[in-house]
C-alpha positions as CSV (number, residue, x, y, z in Angstrom):
1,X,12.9,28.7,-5.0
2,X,15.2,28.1,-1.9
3,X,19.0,28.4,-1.9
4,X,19.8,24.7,-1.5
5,X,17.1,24.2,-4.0
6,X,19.3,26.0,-6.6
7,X,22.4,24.2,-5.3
8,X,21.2,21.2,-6.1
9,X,19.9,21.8,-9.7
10,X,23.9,22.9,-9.7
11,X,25.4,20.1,-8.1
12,X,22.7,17.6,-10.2
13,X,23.8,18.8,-13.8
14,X,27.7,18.3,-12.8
15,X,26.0,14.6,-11.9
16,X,25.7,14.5,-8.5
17,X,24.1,11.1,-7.5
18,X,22.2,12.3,-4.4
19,X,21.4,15.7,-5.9
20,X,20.3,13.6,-9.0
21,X,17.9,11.9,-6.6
22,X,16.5,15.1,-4.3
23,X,15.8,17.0,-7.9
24,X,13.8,13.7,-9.5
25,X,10.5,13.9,-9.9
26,X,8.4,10.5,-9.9
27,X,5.5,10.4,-12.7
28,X,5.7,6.7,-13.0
29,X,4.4,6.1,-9.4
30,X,2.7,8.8,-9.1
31,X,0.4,7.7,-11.7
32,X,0.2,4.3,-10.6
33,X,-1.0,6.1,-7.1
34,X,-3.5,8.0,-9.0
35,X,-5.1,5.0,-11.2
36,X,-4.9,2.3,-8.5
37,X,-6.8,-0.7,-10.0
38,X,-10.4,-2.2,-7.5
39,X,-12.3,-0.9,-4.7
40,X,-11.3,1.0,-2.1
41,X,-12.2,-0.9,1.3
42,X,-10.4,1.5,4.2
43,X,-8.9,4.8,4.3
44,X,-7.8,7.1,7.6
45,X,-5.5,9.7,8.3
46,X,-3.1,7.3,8.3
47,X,-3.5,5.8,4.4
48,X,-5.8,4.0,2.5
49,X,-6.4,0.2,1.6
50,X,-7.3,-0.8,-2.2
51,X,-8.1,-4.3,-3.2
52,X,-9.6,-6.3,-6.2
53,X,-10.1,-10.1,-6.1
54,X,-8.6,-12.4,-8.8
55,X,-8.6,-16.5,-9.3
56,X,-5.9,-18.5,-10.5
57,X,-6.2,-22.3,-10.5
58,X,-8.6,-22.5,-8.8
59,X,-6.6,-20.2,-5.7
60,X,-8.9,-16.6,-4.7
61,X,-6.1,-14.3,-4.4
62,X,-7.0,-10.3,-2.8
63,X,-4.3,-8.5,-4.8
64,X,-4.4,-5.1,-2.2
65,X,-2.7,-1.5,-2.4
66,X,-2.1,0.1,0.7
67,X,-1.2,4.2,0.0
68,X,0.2,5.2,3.3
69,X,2.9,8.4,4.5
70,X,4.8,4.9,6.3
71,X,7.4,2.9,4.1
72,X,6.6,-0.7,4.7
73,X,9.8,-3.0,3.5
74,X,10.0,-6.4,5.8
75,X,10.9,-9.8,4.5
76,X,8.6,-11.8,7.1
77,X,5.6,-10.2,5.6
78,X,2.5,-9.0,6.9
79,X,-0.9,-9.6,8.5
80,X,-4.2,-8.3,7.9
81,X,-6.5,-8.2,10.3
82,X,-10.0,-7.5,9.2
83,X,-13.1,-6.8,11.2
84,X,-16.4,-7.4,9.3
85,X,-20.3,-6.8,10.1
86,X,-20.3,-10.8,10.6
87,X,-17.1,-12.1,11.5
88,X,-12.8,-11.3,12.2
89,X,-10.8,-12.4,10.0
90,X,-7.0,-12.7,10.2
91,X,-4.9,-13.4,6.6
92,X,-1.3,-13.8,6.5
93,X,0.4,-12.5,3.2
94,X,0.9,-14.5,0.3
95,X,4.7,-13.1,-0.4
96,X,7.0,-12.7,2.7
97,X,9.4,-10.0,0.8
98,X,6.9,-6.7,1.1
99,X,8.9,-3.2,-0.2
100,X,7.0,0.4,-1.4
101,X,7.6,2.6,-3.9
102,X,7.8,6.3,-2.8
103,X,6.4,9.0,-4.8
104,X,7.8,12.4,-3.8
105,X,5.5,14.2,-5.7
106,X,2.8,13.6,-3.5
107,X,5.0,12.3,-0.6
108,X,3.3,9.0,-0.6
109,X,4.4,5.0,-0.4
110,X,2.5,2.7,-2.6
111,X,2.5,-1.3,-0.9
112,X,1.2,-3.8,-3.2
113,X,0.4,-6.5,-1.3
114,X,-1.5,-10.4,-2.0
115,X,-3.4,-12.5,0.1
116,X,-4.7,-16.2,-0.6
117,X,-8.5,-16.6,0.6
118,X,-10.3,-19.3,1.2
119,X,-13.7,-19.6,0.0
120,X,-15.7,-18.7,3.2
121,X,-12.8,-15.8,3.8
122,X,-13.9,-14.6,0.1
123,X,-17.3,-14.3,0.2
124,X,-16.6,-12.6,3.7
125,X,-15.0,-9.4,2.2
126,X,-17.1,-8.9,-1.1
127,X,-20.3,-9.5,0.9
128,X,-20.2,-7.9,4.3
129,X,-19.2,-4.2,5.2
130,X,-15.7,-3.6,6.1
131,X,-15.6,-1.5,9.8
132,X,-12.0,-1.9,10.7
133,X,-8.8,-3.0,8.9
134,X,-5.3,-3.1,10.7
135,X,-2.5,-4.2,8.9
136,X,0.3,-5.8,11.1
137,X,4.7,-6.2,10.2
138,X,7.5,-6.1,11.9
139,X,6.2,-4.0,15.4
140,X,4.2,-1.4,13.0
141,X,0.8,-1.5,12.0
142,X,-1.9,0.7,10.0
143,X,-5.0,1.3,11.1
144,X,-8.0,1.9,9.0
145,X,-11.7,2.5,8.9
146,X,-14.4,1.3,6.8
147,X,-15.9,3.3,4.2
148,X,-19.9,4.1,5.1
């Protein structure tokens, strides 16, 4: 164990706010990171994408994850752009106000992010093979690949 390691165990226990936060270890996220819910579409060096469909009224929404080493917060939300075997598709996100959740165990953000799809836009992503996925806010974007 390093030096400032021990120092901040120290300074924690006399309730140090920021030694408090080096020294705290995140299980809730962590798990969520390791149990996140649908299919996994995209992954490179730079993350991964997760998604799962679900309808509401009559509304197809993609609820995705994106696991990534960058912290996405914006309130103008995002775009996804999404290259298929068929067809390019470009969906804007459903909520403007995007924010991850850091894990430091495994030094990780976790973005949950929702689209609305249109019917065509739907059957688009279940039934054709993902090749490339960017997702687009502020000047950043992740890139992604396809599974094979």
């Amino acid at each position: 164990m390093s030096v400032f390691r021990k120092i901040d165990k120290v300074l924690a226990a006399f309730g140090n706010i920021r030694a408090l936060e080096r020294t705290h270890v995140d299980t809730y996220t962590e798990d969520l990171i390791k149990n996140v819910p649908g299919k996994k579409y995209a992954e490179s060096k730079e993350g991964q994408f997760w998604g799962e469909f679900n309808t509401l009224n009559g509304y197809h929404f993609f609820e995705c994850t994106i696991l990534s080493r960058q912290n996405i917060k914006t309130w103008n939300g995002g775009v996804l752009h999404l290259k298929t075997s068929e067809q390019n598709l470009e969906i804007s996100t459903d909520n403007t106000e995007i924010e991850s959740d850091y894990s430091n165990v495994s030094n990780t953000w976790m973005t949950k992010v929702s689209f609305i799809l249109e019917k065509k836009e739907l059957n688009a992503i279940k039934n054709e093979k993902v090749i490339n996925l960017e997702f687009l806010w502020k000047k950043k974007k992740i890139v992604m690949y396809g599974l094979k």
